[in-house]
C-alpha positions in Angstrom: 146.5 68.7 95.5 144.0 71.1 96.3 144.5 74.7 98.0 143.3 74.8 101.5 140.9 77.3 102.2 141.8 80.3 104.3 141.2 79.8 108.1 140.3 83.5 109.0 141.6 86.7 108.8 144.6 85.8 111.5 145.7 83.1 109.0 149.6 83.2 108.7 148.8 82.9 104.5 147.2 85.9 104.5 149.5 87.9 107.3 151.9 87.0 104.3 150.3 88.9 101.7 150.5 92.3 100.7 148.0 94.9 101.8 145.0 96.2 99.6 143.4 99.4 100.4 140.7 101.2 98.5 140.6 104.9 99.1 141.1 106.4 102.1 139.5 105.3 105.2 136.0 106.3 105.6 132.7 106.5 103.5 134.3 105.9 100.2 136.3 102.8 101.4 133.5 101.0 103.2 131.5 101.8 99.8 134.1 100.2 97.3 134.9 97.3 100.2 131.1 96.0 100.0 131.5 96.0 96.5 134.2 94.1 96.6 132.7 91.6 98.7 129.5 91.4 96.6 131.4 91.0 93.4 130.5 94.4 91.7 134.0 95.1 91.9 136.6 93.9 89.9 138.7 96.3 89.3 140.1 99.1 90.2 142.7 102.2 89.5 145.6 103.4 90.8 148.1 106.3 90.0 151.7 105.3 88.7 152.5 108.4 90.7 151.7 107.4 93.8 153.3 103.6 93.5 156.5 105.9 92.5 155.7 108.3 95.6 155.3 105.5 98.0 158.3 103.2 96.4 155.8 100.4 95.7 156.0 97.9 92.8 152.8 98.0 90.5 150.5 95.0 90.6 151.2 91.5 89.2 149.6 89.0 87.8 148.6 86.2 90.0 149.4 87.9 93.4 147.2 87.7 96.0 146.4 91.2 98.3 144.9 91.3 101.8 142.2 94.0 101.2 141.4 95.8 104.8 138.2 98.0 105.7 138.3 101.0 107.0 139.5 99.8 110.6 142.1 97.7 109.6 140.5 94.6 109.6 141.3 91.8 107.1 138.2 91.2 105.3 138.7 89.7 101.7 141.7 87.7 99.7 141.3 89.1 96.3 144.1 87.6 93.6 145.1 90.5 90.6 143.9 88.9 87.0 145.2 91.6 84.9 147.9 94.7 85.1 147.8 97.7 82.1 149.4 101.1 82.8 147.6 103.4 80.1 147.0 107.3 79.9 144.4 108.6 81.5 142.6 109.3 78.6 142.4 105.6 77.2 140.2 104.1 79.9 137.4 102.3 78.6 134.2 101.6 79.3 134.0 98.1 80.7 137.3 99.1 83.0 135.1 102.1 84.8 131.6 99.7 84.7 133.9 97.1 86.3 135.1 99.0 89.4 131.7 98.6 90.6 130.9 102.4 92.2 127.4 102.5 89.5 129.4 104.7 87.0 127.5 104.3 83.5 129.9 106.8 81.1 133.5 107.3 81.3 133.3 110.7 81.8 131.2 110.0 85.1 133.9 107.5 86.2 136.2 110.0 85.3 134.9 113.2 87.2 134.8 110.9 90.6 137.8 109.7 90.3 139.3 113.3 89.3 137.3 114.6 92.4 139.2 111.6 94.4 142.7 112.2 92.5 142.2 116.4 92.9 141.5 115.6 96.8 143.5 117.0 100.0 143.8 113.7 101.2 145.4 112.4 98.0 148.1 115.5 97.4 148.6 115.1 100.9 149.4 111.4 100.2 151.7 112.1 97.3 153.0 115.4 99.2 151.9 117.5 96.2 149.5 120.1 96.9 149.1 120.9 93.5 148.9 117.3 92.1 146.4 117.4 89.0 145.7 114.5 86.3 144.5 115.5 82.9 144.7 112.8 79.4 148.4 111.9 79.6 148.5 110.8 83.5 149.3 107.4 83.6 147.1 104.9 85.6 147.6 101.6 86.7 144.0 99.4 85.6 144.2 96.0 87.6 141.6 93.7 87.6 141.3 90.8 90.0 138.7 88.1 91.5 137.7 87.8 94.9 139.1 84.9 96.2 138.2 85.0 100.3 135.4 86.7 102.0 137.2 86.7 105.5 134.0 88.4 107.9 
């Protein structure tokens, strides 16, 4: 038997399913969201500090994620491929290429995403306003495909 499409965003599947958001609402999320939809992202990378602030499990395997824009709206189905929580300092190449923001060097990936991590928006998020990564911080890398374009 073969899986049913999804009807729409207001499909009761994907009311089900957890909520994926990419950065904070604005610029930067509408950025990573079209890339997301165009297929230059596949992955992305998350703090095991925040999933600990927030009381969130990390990623799994073969679950599925609503992933919203930045007002809210349901837009994509994307399913996680692959899971590996890693220090900072061991993220490679094809990971940073892969999250689809035109990053051609780690170290490029890295300074935006310290720029991100270093942000008021993000201590404010894990209610640290000193929060700071550096080559031990672990990371969550999860890779996934993009299973519903819901516009």
């Amino acid at each position: 038997m073969t899986e049913q499409p999804y009807t729409g965003p207001d499909d009761p599947r994907v009311a089900a399913l957890r909520i994926e958001q990419f950065g904070f609402p604005g610029p930067l999320r509408d950025r990573l969201v079209a890339a997301v939809l165009g297929g230059a992202k596949t992955s992305t990378t998350g703090l095991v500090a925040q999933y600990e602030h927030e009381n969130e499990p990390l990623p799994q395997v073969g679950v599925r994620s609503a992933v919203i824009d930045s007002d809210g709206r349901v837009v994509a189905v994307t399913e996680t491929t692959d899971v590996r929580v890693v220090p900072l300092a061991e993220v490679d190449l094809r990971h940073a290429v892969d999250e689809g923001e035109g990053h051609t060097t780690v170290a490029e990936w890295r300074a935006g995403h310290e720029g991100f991590w270093h942000g008021e928006e993000m201590r404010a998020a894990l209610a640290d306003p000193g929060f700071a990564v550096d080559d031990t911080t672990p990371v969550v890398l999860e890779r996934f495909r993009l299973v519903a374009d819901l516009r």
